[in-house]
C-alpha positions in Angstrom: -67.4 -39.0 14.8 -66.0 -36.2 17.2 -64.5 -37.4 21.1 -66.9 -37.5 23.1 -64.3 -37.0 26.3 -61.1 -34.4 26.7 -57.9 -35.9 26.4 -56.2 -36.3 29.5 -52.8 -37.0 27.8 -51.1 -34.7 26.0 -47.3 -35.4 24.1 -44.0 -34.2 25.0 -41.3 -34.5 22.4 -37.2 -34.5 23.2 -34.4 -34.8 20.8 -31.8 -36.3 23.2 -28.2 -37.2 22.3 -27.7 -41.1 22.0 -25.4 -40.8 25.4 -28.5 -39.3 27.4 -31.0 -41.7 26.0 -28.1 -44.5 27.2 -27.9 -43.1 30.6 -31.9 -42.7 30.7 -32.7 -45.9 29.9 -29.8 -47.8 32.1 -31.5 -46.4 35.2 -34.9 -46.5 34.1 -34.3 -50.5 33.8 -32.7 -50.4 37.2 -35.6 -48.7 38.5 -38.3 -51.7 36.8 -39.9 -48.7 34.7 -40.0 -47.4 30.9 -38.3 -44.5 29.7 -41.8 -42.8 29.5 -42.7 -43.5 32.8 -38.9 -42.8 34.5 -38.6 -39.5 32.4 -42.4 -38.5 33.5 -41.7 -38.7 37.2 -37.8 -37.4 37.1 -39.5 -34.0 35.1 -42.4 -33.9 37.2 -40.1 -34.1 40.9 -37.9 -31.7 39.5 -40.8 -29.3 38.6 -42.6 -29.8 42.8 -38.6 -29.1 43.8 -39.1 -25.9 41.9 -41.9 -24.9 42.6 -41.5 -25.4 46.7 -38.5 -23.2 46.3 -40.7 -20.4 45.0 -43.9 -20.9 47.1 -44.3 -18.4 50.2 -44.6 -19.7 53.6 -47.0 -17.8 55.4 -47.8 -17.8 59.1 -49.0 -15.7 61.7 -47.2 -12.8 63.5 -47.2 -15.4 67.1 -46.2 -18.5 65.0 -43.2 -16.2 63.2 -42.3 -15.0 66.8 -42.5 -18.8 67.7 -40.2 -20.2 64.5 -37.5 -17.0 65.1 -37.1 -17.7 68.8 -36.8 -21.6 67.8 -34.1 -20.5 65.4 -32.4 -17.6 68.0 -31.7 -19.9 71.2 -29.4 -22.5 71.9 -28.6 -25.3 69.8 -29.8 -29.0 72.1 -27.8 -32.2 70.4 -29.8 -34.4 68.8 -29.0 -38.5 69.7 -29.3 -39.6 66.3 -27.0 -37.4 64.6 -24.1 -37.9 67.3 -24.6 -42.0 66.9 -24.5 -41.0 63.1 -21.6 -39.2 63.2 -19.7 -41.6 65.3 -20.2 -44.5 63.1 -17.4 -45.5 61.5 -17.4 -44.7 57.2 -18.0 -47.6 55.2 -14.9 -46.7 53.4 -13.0 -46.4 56.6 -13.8 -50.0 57.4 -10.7 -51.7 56.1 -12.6 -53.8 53.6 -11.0 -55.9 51.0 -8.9 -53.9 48.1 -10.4 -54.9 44.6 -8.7 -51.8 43.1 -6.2 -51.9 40.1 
């Protein structure tokens, strides 16, 4: 009897060295997920990064005036990143020394 329905899922095959497949499936287990699942969305975010690296931004001629004046005048501090950058590292704090 033929499907009545398309498929919605189709298969993606890998050969993988075992180290990869070790490293795949330590964080996949940190994460909660499968290997399907973790590989799935770590392919698909890497395809949207590439993808909104390539896609145009288009505007009009007032709002490209607008952004390039934005981007021409003066620099004005922003509060958050001065507090951020005056926080102290966490590796500057003088914590206990667990190394070798």
């Amino acid at each position: 009897m033929p499907r009545t329905g398309k498929r919605k899922e189709h298969p993606l095959s890998m050969r993988l060295p075992e180290t990869d497949i070790a490293i795949i499936d330590r964080a996949a287990t940190l994460r909660g997920r499968s290997r399907t699942d973790f590989v799935r969305d770590a392919a698909v975010r890497a395809a949207e990064d590439v993808l909104m690296e390539t896609v145009p931004i288009r505007m009009s001629p007032a709002g490209f005036k607008a952004f390039m004046a934005a981007l021409s005048g003066p620099a004005s501090p922003v509060p958050q990143m001065i507090e951020l950058f005056q926080r102290t590292a966490p590796w500057e704090t003088g914590g206990s020394d667990t190394g070798g």
